[in-house]
C-alpha positions as CSV (number, residue, x, y, z in Angstrom):
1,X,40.6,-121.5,3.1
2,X,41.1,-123.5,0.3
3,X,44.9,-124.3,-0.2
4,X,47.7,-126.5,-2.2
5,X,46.2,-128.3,-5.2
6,X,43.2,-128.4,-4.4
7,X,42.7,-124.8,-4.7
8,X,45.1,-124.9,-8.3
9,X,42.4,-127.7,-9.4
10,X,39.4,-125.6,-8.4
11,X,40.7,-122.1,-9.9
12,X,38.6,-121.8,-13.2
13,X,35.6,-123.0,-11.7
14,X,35.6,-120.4,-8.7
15,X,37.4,-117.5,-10.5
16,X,34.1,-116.0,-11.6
17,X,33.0,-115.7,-8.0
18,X,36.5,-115.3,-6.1
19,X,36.6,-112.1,-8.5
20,X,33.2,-111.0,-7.5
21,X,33.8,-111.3,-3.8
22,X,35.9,-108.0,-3.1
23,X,35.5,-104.8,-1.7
24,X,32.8,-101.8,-3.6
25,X,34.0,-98.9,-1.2
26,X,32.4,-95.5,-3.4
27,X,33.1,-92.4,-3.1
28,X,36.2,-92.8,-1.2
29,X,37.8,-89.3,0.2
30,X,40.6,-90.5,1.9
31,X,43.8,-92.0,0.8
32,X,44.4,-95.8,2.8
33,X,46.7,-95.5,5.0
34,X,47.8,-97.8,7.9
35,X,50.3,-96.1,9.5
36,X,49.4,-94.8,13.4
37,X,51.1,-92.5,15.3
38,X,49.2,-93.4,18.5
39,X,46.8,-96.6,19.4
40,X,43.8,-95.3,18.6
41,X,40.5,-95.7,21.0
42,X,38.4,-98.5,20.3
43,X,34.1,-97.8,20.6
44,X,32.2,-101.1,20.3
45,X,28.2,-100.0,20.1
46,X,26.4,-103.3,20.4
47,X,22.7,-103.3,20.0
48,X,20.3,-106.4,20.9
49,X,18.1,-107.9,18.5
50,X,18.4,-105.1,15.8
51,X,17.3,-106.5,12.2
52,X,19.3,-106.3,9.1
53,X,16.5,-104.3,7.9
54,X,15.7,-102.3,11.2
55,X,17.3,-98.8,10.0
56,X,17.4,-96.0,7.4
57,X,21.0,-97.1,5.6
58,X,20.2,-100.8,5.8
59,X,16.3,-99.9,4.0
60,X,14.3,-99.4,6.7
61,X,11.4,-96.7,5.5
62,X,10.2,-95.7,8.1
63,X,12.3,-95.7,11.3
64,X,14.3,-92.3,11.6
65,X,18.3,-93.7,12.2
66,X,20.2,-90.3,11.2
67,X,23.4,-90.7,13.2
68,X,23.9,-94.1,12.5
69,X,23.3,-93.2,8.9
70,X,25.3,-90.3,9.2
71,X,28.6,-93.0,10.6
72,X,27.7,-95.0,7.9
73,X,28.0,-92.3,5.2
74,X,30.9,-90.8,6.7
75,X,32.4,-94.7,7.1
76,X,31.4,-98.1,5.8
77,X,29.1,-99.8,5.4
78,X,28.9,-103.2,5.3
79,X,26.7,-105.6,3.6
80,X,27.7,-109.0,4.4
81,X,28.8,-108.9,8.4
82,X,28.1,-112.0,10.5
83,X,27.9,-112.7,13.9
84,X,29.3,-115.7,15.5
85,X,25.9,-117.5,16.6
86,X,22.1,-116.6,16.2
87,X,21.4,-115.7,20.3
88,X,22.9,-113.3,22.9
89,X,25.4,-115.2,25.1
90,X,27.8,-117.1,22.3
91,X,27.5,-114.1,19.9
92,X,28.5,-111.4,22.8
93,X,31.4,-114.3,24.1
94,X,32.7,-114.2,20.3
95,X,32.9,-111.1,19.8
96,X,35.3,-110.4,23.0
97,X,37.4,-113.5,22.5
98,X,37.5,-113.9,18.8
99,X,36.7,-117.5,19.3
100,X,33.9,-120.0,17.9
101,X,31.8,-120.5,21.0
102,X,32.5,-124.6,19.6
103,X,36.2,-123.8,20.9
104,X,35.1,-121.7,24.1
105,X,32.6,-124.0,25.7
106,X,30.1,-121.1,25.7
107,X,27.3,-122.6,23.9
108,X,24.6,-125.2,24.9
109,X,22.8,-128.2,23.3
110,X,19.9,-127.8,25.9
111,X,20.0,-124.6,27.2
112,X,21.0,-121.5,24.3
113,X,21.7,-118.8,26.8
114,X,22.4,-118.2,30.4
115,X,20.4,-117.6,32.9
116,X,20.3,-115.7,36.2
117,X,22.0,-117.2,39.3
118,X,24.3,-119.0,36.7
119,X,26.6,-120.5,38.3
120,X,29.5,-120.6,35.8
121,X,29.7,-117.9,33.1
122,X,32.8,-116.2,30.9
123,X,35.5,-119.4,31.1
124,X,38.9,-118.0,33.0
125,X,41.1,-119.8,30.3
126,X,39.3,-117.4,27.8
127,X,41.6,-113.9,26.6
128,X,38.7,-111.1,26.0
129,X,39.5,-108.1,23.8
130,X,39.5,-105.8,27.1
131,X,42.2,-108.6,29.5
132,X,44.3,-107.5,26.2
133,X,44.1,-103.7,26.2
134,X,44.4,-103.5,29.2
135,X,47.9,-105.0,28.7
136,X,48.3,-102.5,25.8
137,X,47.6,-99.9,28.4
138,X,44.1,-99.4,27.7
139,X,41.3,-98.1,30.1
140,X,38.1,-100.1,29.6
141,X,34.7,-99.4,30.2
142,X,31.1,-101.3,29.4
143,X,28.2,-99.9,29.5
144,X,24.9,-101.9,29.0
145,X,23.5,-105.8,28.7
146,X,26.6,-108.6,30.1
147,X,25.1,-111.8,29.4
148,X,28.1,-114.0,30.0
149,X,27.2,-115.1,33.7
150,X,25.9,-112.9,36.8
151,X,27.9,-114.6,39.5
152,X,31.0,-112.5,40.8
153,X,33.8,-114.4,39.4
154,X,32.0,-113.6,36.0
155,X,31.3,-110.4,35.9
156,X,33.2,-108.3,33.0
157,X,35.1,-106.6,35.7
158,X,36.8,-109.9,36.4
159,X,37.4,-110.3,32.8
160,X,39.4,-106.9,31.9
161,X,37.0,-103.9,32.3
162,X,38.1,-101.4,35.0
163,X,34.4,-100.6,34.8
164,X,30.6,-101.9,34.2
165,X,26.9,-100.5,34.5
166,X,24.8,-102.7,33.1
167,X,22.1,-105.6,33.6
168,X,23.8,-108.7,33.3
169,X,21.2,-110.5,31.4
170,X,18.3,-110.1,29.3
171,X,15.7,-107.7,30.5
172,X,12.8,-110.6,30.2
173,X,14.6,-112.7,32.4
174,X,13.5,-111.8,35.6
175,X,9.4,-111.9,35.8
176,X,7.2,-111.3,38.9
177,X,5.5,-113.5,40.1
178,X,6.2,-116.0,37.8
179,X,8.1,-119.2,38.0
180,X,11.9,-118.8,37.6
181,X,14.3,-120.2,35.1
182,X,14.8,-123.2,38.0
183,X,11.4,-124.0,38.4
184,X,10.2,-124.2,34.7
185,X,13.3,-126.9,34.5
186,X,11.7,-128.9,37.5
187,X,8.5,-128.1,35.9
188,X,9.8,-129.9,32.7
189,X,11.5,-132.8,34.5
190,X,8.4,-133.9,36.8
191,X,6.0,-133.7,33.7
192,X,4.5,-130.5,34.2
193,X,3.7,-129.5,30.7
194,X,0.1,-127.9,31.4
195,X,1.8,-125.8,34.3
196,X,4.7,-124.7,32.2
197,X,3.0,-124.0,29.1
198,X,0.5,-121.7,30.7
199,X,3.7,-119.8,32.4
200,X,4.8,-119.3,28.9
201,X,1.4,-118.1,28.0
202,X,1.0,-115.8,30.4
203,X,4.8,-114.2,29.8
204,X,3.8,-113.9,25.9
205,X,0.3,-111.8,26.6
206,X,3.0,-109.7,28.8
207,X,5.7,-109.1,25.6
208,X,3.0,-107.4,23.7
209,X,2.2,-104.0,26.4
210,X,5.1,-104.4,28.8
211,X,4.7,-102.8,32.5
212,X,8.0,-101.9,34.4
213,X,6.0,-103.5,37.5
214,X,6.2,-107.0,35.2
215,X,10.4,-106.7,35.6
216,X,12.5,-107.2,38.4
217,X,15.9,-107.1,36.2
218,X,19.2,-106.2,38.0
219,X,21.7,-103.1,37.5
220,X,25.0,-103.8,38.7
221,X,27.6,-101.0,39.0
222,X,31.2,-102.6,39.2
223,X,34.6,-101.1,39.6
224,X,37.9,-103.1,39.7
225,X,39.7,-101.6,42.4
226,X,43.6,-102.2,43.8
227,X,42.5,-104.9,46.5
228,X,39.5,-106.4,45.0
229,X,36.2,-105.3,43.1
230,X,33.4,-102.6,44.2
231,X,29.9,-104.3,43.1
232,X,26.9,-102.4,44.1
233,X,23.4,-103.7,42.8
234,X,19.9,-101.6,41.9
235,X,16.7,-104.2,41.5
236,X,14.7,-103.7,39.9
237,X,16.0,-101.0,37.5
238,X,14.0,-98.9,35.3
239,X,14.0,-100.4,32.2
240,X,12.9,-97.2,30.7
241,X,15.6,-94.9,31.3
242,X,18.2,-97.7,30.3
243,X,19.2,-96.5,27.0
244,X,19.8,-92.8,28.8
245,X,21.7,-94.2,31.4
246,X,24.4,-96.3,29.4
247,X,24.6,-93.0,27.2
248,X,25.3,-90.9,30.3
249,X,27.7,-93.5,31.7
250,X,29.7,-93.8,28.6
251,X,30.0,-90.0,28.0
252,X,31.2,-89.6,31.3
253,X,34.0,-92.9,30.6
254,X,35.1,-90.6,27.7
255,X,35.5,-87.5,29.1
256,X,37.3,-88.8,31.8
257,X,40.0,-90.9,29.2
258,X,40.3,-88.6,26.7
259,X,44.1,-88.3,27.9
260,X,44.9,-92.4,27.5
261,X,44.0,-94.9,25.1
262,X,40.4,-96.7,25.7
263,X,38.4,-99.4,24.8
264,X,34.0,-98.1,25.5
265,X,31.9,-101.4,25.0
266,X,28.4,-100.2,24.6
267,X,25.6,-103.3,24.4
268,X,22.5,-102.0,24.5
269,X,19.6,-104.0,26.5
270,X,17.1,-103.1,23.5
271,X,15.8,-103.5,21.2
272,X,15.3,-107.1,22.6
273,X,11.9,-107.7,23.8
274,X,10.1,-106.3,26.1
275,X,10.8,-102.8,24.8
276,X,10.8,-99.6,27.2
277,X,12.1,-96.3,25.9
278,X,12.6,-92.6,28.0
279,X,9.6,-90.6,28.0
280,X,11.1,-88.3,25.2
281,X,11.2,-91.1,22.8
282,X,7.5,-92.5,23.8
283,X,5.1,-92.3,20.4
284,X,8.1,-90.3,18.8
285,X,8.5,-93.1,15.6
286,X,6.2,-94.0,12.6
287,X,7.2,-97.6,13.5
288,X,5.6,-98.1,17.0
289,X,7.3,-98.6,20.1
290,X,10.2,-100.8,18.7
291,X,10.8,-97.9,16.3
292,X,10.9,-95.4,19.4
293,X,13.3,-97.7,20.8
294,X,15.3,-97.6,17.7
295,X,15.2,-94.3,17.6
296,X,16.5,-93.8,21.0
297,X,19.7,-96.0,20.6
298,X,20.1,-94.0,17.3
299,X,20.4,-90.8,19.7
300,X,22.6,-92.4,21.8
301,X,25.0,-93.1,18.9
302,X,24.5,-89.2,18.1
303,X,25.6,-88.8,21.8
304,X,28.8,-90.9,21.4
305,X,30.1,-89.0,18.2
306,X,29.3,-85.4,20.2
307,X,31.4,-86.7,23.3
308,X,34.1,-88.1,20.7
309,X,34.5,-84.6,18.8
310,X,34.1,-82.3,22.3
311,X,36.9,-84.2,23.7
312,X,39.0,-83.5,20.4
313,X,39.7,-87.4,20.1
314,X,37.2,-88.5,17.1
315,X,40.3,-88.3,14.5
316,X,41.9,-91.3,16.6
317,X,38.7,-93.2,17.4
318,X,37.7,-96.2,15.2
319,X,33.6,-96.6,15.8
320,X,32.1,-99.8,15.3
321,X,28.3,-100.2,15.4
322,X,26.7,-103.8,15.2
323,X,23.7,-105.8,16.4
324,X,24.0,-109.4,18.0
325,X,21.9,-110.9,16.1
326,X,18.9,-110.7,13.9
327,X,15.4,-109.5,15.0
328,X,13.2,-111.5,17.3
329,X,10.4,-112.5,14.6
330,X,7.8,-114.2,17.2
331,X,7.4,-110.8,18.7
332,X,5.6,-109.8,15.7
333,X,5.2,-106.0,15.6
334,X,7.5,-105.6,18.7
335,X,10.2,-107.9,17.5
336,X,12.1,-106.2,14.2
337,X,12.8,-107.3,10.7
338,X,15.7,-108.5,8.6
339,X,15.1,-106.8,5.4
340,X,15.1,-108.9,2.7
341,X,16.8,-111.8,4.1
342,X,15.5,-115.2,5.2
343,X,14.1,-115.3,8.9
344,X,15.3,-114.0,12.4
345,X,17.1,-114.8,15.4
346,X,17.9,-118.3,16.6
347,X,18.1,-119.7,13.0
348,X,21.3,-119.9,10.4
349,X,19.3,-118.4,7.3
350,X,20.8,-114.9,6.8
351,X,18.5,-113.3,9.3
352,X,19.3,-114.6,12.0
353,X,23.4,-114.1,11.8
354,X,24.3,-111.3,8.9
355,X,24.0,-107.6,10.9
356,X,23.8,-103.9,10.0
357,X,27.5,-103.4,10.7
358,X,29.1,-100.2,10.3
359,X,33.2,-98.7,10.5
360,X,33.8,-95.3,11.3
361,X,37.4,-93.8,11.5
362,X,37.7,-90.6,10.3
363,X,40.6,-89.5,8.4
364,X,41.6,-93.0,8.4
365,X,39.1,-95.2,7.2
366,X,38.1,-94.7,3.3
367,X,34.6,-94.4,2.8
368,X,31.7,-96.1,1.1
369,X,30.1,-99.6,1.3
370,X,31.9,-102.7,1.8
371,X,30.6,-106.3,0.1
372,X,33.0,-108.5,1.4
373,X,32.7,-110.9,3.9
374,X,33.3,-110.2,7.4
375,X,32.5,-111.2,11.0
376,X,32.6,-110.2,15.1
377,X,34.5,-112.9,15.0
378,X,37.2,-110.0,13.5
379,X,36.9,-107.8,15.8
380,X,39.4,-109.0,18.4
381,X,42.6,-109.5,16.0
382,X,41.5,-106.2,14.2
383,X,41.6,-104.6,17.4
384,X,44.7,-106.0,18.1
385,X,46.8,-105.0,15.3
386,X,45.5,-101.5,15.2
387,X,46.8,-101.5,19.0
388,X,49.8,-102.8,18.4
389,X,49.4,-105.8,19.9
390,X,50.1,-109.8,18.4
391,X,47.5,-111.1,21.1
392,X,45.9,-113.3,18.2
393,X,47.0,-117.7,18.9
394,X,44.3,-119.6,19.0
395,X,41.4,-117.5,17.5
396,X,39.0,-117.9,15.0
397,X,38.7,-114.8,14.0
398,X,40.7,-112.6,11.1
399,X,42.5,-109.1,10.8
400,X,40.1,-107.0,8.5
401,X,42.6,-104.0,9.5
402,X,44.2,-104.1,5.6
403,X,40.3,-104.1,4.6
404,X,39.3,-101.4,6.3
405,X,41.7,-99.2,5.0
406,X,40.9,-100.5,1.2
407,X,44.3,-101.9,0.9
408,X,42.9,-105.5,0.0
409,X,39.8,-107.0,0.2
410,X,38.7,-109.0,3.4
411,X,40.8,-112.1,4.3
412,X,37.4,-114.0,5.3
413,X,35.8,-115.9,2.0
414,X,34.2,-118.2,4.7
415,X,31.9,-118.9,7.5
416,X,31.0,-121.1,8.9
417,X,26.7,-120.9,10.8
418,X,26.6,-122.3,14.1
419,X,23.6,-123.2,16.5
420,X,23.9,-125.0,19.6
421,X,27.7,-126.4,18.5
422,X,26.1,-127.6,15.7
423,X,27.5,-126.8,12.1
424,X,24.3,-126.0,10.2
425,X,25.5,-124.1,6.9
426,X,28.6,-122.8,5.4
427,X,29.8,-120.1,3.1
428,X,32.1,-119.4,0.6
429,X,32.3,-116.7,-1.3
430,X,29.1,-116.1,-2.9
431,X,27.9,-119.5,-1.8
432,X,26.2,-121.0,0.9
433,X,25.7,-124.7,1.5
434,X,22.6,-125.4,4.1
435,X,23.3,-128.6,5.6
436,X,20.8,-128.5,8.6
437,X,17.6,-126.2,8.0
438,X,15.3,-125.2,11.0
439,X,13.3,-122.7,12.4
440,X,13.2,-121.0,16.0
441,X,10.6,-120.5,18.4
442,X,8.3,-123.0,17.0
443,X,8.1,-121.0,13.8
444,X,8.9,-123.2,10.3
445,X,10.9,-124.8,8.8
446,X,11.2,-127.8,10.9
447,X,14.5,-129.7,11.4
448,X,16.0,-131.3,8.5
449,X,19.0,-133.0,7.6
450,X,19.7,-132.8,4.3
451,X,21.3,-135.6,2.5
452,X,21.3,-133.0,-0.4
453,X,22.6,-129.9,0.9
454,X,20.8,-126.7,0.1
455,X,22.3,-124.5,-2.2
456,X,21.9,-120.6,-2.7
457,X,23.8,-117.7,-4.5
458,X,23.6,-115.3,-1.8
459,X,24.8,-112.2,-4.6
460,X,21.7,-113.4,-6.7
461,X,19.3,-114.4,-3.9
462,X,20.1,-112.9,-0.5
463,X,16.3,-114.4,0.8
464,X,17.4,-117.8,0.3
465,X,14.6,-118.7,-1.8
466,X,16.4,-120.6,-5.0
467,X,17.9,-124.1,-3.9
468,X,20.4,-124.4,-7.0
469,X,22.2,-127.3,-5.8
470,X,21.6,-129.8,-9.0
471,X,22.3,-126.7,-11.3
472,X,25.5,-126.5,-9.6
473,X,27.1,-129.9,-8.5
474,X,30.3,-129.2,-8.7
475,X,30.2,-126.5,-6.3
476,X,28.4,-128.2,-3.8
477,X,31.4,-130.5,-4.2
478,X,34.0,-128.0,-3.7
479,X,32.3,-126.5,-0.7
480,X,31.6,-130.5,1.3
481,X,35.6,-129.9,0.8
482,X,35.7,-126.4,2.7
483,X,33.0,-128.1,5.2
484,X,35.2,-131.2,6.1
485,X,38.4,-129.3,6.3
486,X,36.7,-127.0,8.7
487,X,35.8,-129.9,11.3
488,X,38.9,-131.7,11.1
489,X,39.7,-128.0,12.7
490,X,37.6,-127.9,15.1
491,X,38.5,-129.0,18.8
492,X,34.5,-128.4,20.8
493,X,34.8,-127.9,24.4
494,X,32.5,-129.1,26.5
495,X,29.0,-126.8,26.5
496,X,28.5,-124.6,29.5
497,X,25.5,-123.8,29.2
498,X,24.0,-127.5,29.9
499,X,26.1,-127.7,33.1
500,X,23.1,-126.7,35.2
501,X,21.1,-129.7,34.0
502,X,23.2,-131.8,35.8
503,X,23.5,-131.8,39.7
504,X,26.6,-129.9,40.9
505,X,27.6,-129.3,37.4
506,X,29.0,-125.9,36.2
């Protein structure tokens, strides 16, 4: 944040947009209030590759989302809700540790993801949000897609569930008959560019009509118990009755904790590429079998809210429902769309990081839509506070708690857009300085530093079309300031995700 003189010497020029900045919560039925009388249950539903622009309340016209509308209307909405990096693996590790994946070492240069058989995974140095409930007295339970490292000692039951069903990777990462995530790295290393594109080939022609018998992706089961850990594995699962099964599993989790404080992570495997849905949900969407997906997780939410009220606990149950990204634009028809922002997944434009994001708390949480600036890197301090916890040193993240319950606006007038451990673009207020363009998955733009920055008004021109850099010099100015201070911040760890290019590393 800007502070000292420096913000004194900057106030008339940012006034206009500092002002601009805070919170539009309509139609608001409830009085804030902040004060608990019990720590209230924590739901975190987690979808994979879900657009900006993917359901009814964020403007999709087409794909039927009534329950997620439904918590949106009854809750807030939020417009301008970030995640902490463009792929899975450092956006899910944010959003549990309330920590840049710079600071956490969960990032690559190389390598954007992990892979199976990885042979590190979640660092042990790193506090998630459920090794802290738990300390609060919290039971914790995840249901759905890990993606922070498949080896034991990573699992989330090693890391503060008392519970997991899930796949602990993305669903396309486990192909057969084809060459492995080791093999296409020899491939590359020996030279092999003819055999490894024509792998690649033969995977995309797969994405478009996905067969289960394509798939040999993992379910683990995994229960911490008082002398060690119960892992039991299904492979291959069926893909298709995923989204049922994580449902199931999580009503179940809240039926049996309805007596005790809990935290239910819910992070769906879809709608990330390729897409399977139950037989119910087959041809049920006017947007094709990624809208039938949608669709399905939109149930599942439905489900949720039913198991909250049956058990007589959705009064002290705050309900958060986010994607992890933006939508996988190479998959064409099959891959999502953000709306009307800028591009998709993998990139910094607002497409790739700003998510449909919605709060839902009732009788607590005031309702309407919320403009300000927020991000999963939030999460785990909000959390915290609302539990009664000070388990916040060391993150990046902010308390949006006084937000939420319309008692000030957001504490966040900044972001900074990370890919790879690389700072590409940053915000403030309104504003948003591009200092590195690029594109993902060979789509355009290509790489470009810019000795200019890229400037855009994000309230004017949420597509990112209008560079207004020379109209506005001063700002870009004011915001190299925000940049700098930022980095002289920032302490990176060493990537993890680039250990396994060298031998023995992890």
């Amino acid at each position: 944040m800007l502070g000292g003189a420096m913000k004194q010497s900057l106030v008339l020029s940012l006034v206009f947009f500092l002002g601009i900045a805070g919170s539009a919560l309509a139609d608001t039925q409830i009085a804030p209030q902040t004060k608990l009388s019990a720590p209230p249950n924590i739901v975190i539903l987690f979808a994979d590759d879900l657009g900006y622009g993917d359901v009814q309340s964020y403007g999709h016209p087409y794909i039927r989302t009534p329950h997620i509308d439904d918590l949106a209307r009854s809750g807030q909405r939020w417009t301008d809700f970030y995640v902490a990096a463009p792929v899975c693996s450092p956006s899910r590790g944010a959003l549990l540790t309330g920590r840049l994946p710079l600071r956490s070492g969960l990032y690559g240069r190389t390598i954007r993801v992990y892979f199976p058989n990885e042979p590190g995974g979640m660092p042990e140095a790193e506090v998630t949000m459920a090794e802290a409930l738990q300390q609060r007295g919290y039971r914790t339970g995840i249901f759905g897609k890990w993606h922070l490292g498949d080896a034991p000692h990573a699992l989330p039951t090693r890391h503060g569930f008392d519970e997991w069903l899930g796949v602990p990777y993305s669903n396309d990462m486990d192909w057969v008959g084809e060459p492995g995530f080791e093999e296409l790295v020899a491939m590359s290393a020996r030279g092999d560019t003819e055999g490894r594109e024509q792998a690649f080939a033969r995977r995309a022609a797969k994405y478009a009509n996905p067969q289960e018998s394509d798939y040999a992706a993992p379910l683990i089961s995994s229960r911490r118990q008082q002398n060690g850990y119960e892992d039991s594995v299904e492979q291959p699962t069926v893909q298709a009755n995923l989204t049922k099964r994580y449902t199931e599993a999580a009503v179940d989790f809240i039926e049996r904790n309805r007596d005790q404080p809990f935290l239910l992570y819910l992070p769906y495997t879809m709608p990330h590429t390729p897409l399977f849905r139950s037989s119910e949900f087959v041809g049920k969407s006017m947007g094709g079998r990624y809208g039938d997906v949608v669709e399905e997780i939109d149930w599942s939410v439905g489900q949720i809210r039913q198991a909250l009220r049956a058990a007589g606990i959705e009064n002290n149950t705050l309900v958060i429902f986010s994607s992890d990204n933006g939508p996988w634009l190479t998959m064409n028809e099959e891959g999502g769309r953000a709306g009307l922002l800028r591009d998709g997944k993998g990139t910094t434009f607002e497409g790739g990081m700003r998510v449909p994001t919605v709060f839902s708390w009732p009788g607590k949480l005031p309702a309407g839509v919320v403009s300000d600036i927020g991000s999963a890197l939030d999460l785990f301090p909000t959390v915290m506070t609302l539990a009664g916890s000070d388990v916040r040193t060391g993150v990046d993240g902010m308390d949006l708690s006084d937000a939420l319950f319309g008692k000030a606006p957001s504490p966040r007038n900044e972001l900074a857009y990370y890919r790879a451990g690389v700072l590409y673009a940053y915000r403030y207020g309104p504003w948003k300085l591009h200092l590195i363009t690029e594109g993902a998955y060979g789509l355009p733009p290509v790489r470009t530093e810019h000795e200019q920055p890229l400037l855009f008004n994000l309230h004017r021109d949420p597509s990112e079309r209008f560079d207004v850099a020379a109209a506005n010099p001063q700002i870009v100015v004011q915001i190299q300031a925000a940049v700098a201070r930022h980095r002289q911040q920032m302490v990176p760890a060493a990537p993890l995700f680039d250990a396994r290019l060298t031998p023995g590393g992890e």
